[in-house]
C-alpha positions as CSV (number, residue, x, y, z in Angstrom):
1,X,4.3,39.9,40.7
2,X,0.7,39.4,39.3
3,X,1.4,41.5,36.1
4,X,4.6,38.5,35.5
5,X,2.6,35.6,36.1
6,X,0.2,36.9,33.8
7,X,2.1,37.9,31.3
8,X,3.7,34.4,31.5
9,X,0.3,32.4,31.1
10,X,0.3,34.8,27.7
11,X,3.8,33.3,26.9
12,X,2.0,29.8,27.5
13,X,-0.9,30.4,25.5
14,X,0.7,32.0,22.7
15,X,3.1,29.2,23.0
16,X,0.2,26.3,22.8
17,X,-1.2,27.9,19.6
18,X,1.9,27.8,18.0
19,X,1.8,24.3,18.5
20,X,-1.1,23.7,17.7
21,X,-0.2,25.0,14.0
22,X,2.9,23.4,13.9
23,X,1.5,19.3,14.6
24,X,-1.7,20.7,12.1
25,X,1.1,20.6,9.2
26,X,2.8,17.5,10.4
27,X,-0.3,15.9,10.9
28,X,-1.4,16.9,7.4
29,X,1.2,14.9,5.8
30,X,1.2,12.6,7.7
31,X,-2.6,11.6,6.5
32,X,-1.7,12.7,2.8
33,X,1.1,10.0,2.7
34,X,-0.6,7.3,4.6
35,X,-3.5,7.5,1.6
36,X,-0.5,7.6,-0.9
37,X,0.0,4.2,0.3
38,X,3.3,5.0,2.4
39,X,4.6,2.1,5.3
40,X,4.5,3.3,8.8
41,X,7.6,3.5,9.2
42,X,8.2,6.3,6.2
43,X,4.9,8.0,7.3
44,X,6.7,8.6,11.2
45,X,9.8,9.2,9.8
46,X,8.5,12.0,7.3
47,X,6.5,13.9,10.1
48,X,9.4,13.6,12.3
49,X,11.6,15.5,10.0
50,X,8.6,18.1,9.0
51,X,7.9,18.9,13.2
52,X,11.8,19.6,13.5
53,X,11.8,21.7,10.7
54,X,9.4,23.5,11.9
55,X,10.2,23.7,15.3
56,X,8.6,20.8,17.5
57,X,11.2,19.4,19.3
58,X,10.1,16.2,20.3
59,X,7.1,13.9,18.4
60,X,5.7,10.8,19.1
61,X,3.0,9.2,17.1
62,X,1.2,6.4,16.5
63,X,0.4,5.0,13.0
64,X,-2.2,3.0,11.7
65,X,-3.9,2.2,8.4
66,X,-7.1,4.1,9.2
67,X,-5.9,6.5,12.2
68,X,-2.8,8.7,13.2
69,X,-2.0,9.9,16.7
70,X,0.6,12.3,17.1
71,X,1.5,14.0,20.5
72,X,4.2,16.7,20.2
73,X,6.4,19.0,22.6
74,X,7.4,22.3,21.7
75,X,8.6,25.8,23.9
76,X,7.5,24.4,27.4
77,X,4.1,23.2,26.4
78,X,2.3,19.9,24.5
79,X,0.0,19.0,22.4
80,X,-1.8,15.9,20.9
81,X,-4.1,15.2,17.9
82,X,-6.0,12.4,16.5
83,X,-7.1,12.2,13.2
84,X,-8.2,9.8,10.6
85,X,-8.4,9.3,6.9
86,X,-10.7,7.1,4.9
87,X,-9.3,7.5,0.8
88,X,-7.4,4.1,1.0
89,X,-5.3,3.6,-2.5
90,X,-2.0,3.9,-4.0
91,X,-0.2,7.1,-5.7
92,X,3.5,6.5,-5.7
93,X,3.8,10.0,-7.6
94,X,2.5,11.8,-4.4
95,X,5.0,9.9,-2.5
96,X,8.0,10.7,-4.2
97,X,6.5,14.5,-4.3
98,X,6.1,14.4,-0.3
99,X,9.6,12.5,-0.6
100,X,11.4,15.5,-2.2
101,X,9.5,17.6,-0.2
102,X,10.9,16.3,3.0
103,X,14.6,15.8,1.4
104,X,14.4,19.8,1.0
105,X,13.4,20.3,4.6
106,X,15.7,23.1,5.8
107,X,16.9,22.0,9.9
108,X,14.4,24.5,11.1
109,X,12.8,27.8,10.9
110,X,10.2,26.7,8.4
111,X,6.7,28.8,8.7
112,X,3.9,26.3,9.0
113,X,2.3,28.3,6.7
114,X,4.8,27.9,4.1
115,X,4.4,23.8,4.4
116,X,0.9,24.2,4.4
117,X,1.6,26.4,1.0
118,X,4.2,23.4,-0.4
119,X,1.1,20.5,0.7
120,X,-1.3,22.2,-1.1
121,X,0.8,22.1,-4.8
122,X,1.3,18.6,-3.8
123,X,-2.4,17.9,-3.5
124,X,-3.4,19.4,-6.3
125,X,-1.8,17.2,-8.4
126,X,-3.6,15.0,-11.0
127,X,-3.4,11.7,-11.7
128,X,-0.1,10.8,-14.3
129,X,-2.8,8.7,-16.3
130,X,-6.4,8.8,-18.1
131,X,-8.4,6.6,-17.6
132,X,-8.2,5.2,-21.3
133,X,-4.4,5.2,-20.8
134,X,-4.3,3.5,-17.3
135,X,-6.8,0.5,-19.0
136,X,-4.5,0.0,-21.5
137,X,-1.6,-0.3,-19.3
138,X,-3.6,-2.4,-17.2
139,X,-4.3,-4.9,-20.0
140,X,-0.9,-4.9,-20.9
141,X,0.2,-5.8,-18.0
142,X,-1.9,-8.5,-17.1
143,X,-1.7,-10.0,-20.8
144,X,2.1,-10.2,-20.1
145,X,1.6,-11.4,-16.6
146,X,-0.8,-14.4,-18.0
147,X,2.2,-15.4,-20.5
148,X,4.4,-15.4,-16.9
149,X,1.8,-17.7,-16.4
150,X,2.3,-20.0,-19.0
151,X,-0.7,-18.7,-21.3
152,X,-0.6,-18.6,-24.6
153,X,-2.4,-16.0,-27.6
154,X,-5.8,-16.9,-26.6
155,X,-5.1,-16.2,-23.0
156,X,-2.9,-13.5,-23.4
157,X,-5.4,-11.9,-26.0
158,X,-8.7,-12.2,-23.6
159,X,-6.8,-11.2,-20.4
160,X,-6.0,-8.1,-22.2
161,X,-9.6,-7.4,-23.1
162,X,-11.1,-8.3,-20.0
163,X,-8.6,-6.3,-17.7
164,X,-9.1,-3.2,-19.3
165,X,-13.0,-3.6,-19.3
166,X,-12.4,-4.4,-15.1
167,X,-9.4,-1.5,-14.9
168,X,-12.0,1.0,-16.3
169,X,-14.5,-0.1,-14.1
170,X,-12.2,0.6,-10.8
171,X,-11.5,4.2,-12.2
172,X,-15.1,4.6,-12.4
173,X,-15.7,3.6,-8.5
174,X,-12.2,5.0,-7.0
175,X,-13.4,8.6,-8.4
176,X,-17.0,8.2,-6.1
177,X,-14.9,6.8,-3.4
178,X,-17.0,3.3,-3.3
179,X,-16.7,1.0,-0.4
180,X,-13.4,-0.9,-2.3
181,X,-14.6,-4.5,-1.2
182,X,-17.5,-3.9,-3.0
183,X,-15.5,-1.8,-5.8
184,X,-13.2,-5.1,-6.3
185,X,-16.0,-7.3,-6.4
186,X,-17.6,-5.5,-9.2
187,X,-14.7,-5.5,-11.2
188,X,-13.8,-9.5,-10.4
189,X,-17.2,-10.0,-11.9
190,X,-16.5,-7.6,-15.0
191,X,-13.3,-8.5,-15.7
192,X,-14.1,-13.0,-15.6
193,X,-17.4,-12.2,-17.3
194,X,-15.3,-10.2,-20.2
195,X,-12.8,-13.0,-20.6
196,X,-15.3,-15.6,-20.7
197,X,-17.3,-14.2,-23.2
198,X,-14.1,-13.2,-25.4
199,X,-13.1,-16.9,-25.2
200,X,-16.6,-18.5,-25.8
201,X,-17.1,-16.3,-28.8
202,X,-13.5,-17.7,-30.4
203,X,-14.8,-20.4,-29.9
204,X,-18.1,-20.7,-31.1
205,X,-16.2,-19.1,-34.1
206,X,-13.9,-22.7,-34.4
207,X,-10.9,-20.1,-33.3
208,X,-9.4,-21.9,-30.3
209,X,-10.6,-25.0,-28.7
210,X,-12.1,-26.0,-25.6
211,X,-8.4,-25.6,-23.3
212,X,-8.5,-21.8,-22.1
213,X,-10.4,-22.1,-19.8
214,X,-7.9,-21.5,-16.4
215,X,-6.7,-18.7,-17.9
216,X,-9.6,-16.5,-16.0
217,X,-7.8,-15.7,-13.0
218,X,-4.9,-13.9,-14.9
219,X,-7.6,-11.1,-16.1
220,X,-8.1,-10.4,-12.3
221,X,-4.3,-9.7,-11.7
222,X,-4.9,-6.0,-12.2
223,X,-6.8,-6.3,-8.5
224,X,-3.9,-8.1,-6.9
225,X,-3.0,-5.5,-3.8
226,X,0.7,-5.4,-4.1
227,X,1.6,-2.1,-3.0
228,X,-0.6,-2.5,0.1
229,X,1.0,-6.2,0.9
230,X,4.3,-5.2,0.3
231,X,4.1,-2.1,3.0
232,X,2.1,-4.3,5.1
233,X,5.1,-7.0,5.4
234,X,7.7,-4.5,5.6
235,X,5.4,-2.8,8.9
236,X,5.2,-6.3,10.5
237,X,9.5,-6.7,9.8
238,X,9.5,-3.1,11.1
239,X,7.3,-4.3,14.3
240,X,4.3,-1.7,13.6
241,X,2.0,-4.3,14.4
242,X,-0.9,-1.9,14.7
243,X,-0.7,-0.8,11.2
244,X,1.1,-3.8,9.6
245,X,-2.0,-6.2,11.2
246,X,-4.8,-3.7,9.6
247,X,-3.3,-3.6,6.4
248,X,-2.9,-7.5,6.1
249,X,-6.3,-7.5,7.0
250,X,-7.2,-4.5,4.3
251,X,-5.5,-6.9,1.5
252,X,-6.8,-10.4,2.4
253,X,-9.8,-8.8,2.6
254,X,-9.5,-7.3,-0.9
255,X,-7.9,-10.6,-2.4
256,X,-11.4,-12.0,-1.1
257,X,-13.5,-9.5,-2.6
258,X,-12.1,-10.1,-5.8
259,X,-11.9,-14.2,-5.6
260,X,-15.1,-14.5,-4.5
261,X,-16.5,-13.0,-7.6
262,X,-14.8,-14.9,-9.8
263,X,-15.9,-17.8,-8.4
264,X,-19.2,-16.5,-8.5
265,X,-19.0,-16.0,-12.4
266,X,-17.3,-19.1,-13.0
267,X,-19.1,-21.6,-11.2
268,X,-22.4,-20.1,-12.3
269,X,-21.3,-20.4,-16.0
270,X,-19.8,-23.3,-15.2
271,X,-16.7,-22.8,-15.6
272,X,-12.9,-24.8,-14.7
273,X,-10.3,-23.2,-13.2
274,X,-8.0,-25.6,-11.3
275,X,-6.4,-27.0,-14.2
276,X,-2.8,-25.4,-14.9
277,X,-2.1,-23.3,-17.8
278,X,0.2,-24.6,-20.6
279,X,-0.3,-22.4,-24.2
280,X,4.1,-22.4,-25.5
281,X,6.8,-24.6,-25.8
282,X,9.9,-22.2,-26.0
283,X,13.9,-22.7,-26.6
284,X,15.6,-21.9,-23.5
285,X,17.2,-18.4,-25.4
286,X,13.5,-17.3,-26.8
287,X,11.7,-18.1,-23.5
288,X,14.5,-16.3,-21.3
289,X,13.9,-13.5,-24.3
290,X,10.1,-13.6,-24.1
291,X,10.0,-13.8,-20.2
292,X,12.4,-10.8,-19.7
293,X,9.9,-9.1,-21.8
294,X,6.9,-10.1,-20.2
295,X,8.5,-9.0,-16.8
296,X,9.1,-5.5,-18.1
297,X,6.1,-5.0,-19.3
298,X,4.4,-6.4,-16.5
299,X,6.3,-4.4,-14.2
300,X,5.7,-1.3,-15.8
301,X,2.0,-1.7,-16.7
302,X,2.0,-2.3,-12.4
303,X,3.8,0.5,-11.4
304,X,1.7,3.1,-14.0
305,X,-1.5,1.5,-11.5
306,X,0.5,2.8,-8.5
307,X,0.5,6.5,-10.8
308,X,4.5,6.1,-10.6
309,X,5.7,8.7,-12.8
310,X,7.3,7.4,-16.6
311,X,10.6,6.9,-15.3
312,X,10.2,5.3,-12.1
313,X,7.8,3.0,-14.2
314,X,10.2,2.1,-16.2
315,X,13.0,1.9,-13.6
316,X,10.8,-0.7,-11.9
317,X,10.4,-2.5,-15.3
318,X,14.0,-3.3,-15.5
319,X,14.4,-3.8,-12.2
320,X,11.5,-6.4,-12.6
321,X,13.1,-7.8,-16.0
322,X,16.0,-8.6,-13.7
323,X,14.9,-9.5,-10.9
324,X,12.1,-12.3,-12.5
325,X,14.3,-13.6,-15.3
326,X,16.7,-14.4,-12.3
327,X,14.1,-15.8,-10.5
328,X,12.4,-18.1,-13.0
329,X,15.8,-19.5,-14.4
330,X,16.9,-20.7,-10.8
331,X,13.8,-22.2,-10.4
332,X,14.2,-23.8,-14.0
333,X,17.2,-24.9,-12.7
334,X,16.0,-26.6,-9.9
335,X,16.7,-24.1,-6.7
336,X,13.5,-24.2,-4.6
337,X,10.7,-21.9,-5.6
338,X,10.9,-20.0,-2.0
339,X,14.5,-19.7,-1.9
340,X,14.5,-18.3,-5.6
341,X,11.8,-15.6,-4.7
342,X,13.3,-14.9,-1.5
343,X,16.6,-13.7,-3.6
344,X,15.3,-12.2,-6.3
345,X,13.5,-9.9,-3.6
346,X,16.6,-9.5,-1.9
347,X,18.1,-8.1,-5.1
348,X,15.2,-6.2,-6.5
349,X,15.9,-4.2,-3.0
350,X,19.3,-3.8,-3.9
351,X,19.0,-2.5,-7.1
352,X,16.0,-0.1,-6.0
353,X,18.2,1.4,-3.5
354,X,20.9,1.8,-6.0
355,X,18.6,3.4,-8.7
356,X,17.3,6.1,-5.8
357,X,20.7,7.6,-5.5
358,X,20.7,8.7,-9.0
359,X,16.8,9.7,-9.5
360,X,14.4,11.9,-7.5
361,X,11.7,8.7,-7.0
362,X,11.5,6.9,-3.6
363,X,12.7,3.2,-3.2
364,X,9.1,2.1,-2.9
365,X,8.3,2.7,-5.9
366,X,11.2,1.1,-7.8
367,X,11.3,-1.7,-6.1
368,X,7.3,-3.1,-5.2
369,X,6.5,-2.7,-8.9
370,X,9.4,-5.6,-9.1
371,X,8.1,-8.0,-6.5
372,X,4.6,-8.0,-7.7
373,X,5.3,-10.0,-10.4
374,X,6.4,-12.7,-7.5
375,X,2.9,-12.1,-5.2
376,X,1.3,-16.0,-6.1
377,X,-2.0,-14.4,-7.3
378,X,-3.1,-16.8,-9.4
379,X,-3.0,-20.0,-6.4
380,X,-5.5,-17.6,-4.4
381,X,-7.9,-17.9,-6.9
382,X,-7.6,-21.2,-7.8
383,X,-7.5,-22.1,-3.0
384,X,-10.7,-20.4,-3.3
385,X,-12.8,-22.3,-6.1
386,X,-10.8,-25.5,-4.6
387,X,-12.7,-24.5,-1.4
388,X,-15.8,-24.2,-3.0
389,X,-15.7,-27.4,-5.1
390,X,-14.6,-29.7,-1.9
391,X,-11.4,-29.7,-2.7
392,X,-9.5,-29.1,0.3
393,X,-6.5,-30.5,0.2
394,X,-5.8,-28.6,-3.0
395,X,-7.2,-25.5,-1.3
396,X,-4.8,-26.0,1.6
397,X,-1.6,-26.5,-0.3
398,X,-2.1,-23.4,-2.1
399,X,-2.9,-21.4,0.8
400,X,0.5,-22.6,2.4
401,X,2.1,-21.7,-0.9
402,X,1.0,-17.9,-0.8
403,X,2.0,-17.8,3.1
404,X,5.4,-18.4,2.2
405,X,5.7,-16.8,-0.8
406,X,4.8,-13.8,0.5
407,X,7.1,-14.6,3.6
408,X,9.9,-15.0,1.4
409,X,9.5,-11.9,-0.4
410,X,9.2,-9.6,2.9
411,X,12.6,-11.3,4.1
412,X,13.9,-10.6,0.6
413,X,13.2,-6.7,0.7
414,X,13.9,-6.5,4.7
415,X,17.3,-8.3,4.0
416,X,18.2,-5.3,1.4
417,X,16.5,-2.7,3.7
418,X,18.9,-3.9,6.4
419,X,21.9,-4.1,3.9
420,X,21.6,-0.4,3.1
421,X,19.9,1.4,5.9
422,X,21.2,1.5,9.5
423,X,17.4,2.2,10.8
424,X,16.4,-0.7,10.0
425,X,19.8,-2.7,11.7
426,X,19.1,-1.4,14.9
427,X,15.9,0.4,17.0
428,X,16.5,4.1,18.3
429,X,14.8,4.3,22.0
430,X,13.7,7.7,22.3
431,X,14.0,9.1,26.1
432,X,10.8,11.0,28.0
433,X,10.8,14.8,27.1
434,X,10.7,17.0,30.1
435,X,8.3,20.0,29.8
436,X,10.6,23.0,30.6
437,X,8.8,25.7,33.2
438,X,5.8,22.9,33.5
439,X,4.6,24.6,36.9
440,X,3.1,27.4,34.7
441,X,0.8,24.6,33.8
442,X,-0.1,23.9,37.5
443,X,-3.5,26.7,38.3
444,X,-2.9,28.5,41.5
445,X,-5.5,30.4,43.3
446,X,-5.2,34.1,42.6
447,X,-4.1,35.9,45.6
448,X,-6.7,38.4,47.8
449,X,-7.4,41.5,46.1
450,X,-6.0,40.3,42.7
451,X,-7.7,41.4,39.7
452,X,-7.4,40.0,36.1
453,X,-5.2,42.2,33.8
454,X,-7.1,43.2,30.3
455,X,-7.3,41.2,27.2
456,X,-3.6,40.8,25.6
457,X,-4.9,42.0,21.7
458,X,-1.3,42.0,20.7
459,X,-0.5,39.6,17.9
460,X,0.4,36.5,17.9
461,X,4.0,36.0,16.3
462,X,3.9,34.3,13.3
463,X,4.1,30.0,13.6
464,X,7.8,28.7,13.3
């Protein structure tokens, strides 16, 4: 009788460090996609799939930004682990790699140790761009954005400069993991100081004249958080509060950062930037030409910042070309500027969705590369040095504007999310796991005369 119930606390134990291997995998990639920038939502449903492949049956955890808590059940025992991860940033190449990674999950059997094998190739990859290449992109794209803007070659030709001076800049403090409000202040400063001297010197040179001045914010574009906004509306629609709440907070925060050194540079140099921006006069063909364009290039300068892999950038390029031409020509039209962006999100969901079928690249990252041409940037920047000049009611009205904006564009994607995938129609209510044989958890006092059996050496079977 002794010899069983020993040999049965053995079972237990060798039982509880199998677990204990088993949530250290799913716990790993768990962290590894939350700093790729993943939602909630795909981060729960990843380790889910990853702790029944390799035999956990039951997993609960809890997702933040910052923070992950999982508590799993597995062969009559339970574990739970808290861990957290501070590399906050965006790689949309790591999570289509976890992605495929997870689509190749086999029901079960999986060795720990063979994920842990698969996680490290994945974490060894580098980043899909220099960072000579990545500045250039990111110049690109901001010049094409400031034309979206209404700018015209002056504008366009500064932003380009002064984005990949600030893009560089970021590398340089991302790759020393540097507190990021102070890493997107830096660069807010770098970036408006670079387009301010690029336009001063055209025109001390009798290049341009005195009317480019607004044109400023568009070289900070390149710090809009768009991944990070998107994720953190879709969290809020998915009701992870805990994590959609910190990552608002993580992106206002940021938007701050940045606008607050731009208004530092510009008010120092005294320098306007409430006026709007008017630098073309187009025919209706040549601007829907020139704006479809823009958007691509915009969209895919974007998505090369989130290290999307060269299809999937330019996947999300047309799907922003659509998407924005759509957008802008209803508005032209006279369709109201929420109800236009609301749509256009609603589609660029669609056509994500669609596009992931026939490519190995997540809907993420075809379709947020799309909608951050719609994220009103530019009226941040321009509330901000409202604020700071008295202006208030200005200030207010574009604060409201950005509220809804962004409002419309999470009901756009959750509206295609709930089109196309049943999760996200209705809530799964997962029931209490019972803990099979859970009195050998209960200590009971050893019997008179009972004596402890020697050391089990044997060794442990291997971690399914």
């Amino acid at each position: 009788m002794n010899a069983v119930d020993n040999n049965e606390q053995n079972s237990l134990a060798a039982a509880h460090t199998r677990l204990s291997h088993q949530i250290g995998v799913v716990l790993r990639m768990g962290l590894m996609m939350l700093s790729a920038g993943a939602s909630s939502y795909r981060v729960k449903d990843a380790m889910e799939r990853l702790g029944r492949a390799v035999g956990i049956e039951r997993l609960y955890a809890q997702v933040t930004y910052t923070e992950i808590s999982l508590t799993a059940y597995a062969n009559g025992t339970f574990r739970t682990e808290i861990a957290e991860q501070r590399v906050l940033g965006v790689n949309a190449d790591r999570i289509d790699a976890l992605a495929r990674f997870i689509n190749s999950l086999p029901n079960g059997d999986l060795l720990a140790e063979d994920a842990h094998r698969a996680l490290d190739r994945i974490e060894k990859r580098k980043p899909l761009y220099n960072v000579p290449l990545s500045a250039l992109l990111s110049g690109v794209a901001c010049a094409a954005f400031a034309f979206l803007n209404k700018g015209g070659i002056p504008e366009c030709v500064a932003v380009f400069i002064a984005a990949m001076f600030g893009q560089m800049v970021r590398r340089f403090m991302m790759k020393r993991h540097m507190n990021h409000f102070g890493t997107w202040f830096v660069c807010g400063v770098v970036a408006s100081f670079a387009y301010i001297t690029v336009i001063t010197t055209a025109r001390s040179l009798m290049l341009i004249d005195t009317s480019h001045q607004t044109g400023v914010v568009a070289a900070l574009l390149f710090l809009v958080p768009g991944f990070p906004l998107v994720t953190a509306i879709l969290d809020l629609i998915r009701q992870d509060f805990s994590a959609g709440i910190s990552r608002s907070v993580y992106v206002a925060m940021l938007m701050l950062s940045s606008a607050m050194a731009v208004w530092c540079v510009t008010t120092g140099l005294r320098w306007s930037t409430i006026s709007e921006i008017d630098g073309y006069s187009l025919t209706p063909i040549v601007l829907a030409i020139a704006r479809m364009l823009a958007s691509f290039i915009a969209a895919f300068g974007f998505a090369s910042l989130f290290n999307a892999p060269l299809l999937a950038c330019f996947i999300g390029g047309i799907n922003g070309a659509l998407i924005n031409l759509f957008r802008l020509t209803v508005q032209d039209a006279g369709c109201p500027w929420l109800a236009a962006v609301g749509l256009a999100a609603f589609a660029a969901g669609l056509i994500a969705q669609f596009a992931a079928r026939y490519c190995l690249h997540s809907r993420v990252s075809l379709s947020v590369p799309a909608v951050v041409l719609m994220i009103p940037g530019v009226p941040f920047y321009r509330a901000l040095s409202a604020i700071n000049n008295g202006i208030v009611t200005i200030a207010l009205g574009e604060i409201v504007t950005i509220a809804l904006v962004v409002a419309a564009i999470g009901c756009g994607l959750a509206g295609a999310r709930m089109v196309t995938d049943s999760s996200w129609r209705t809530d799964r209510i997962p029931g209490l796991p019972k803990l099979s044989n859970s009195e050998l958890t209960i200590p009971q006092a050893p019997p008179r005369g009972w004596q402890a059996a020697p050391p089990d050496t044997r060794e442990i079977p291997p971690v399914r």
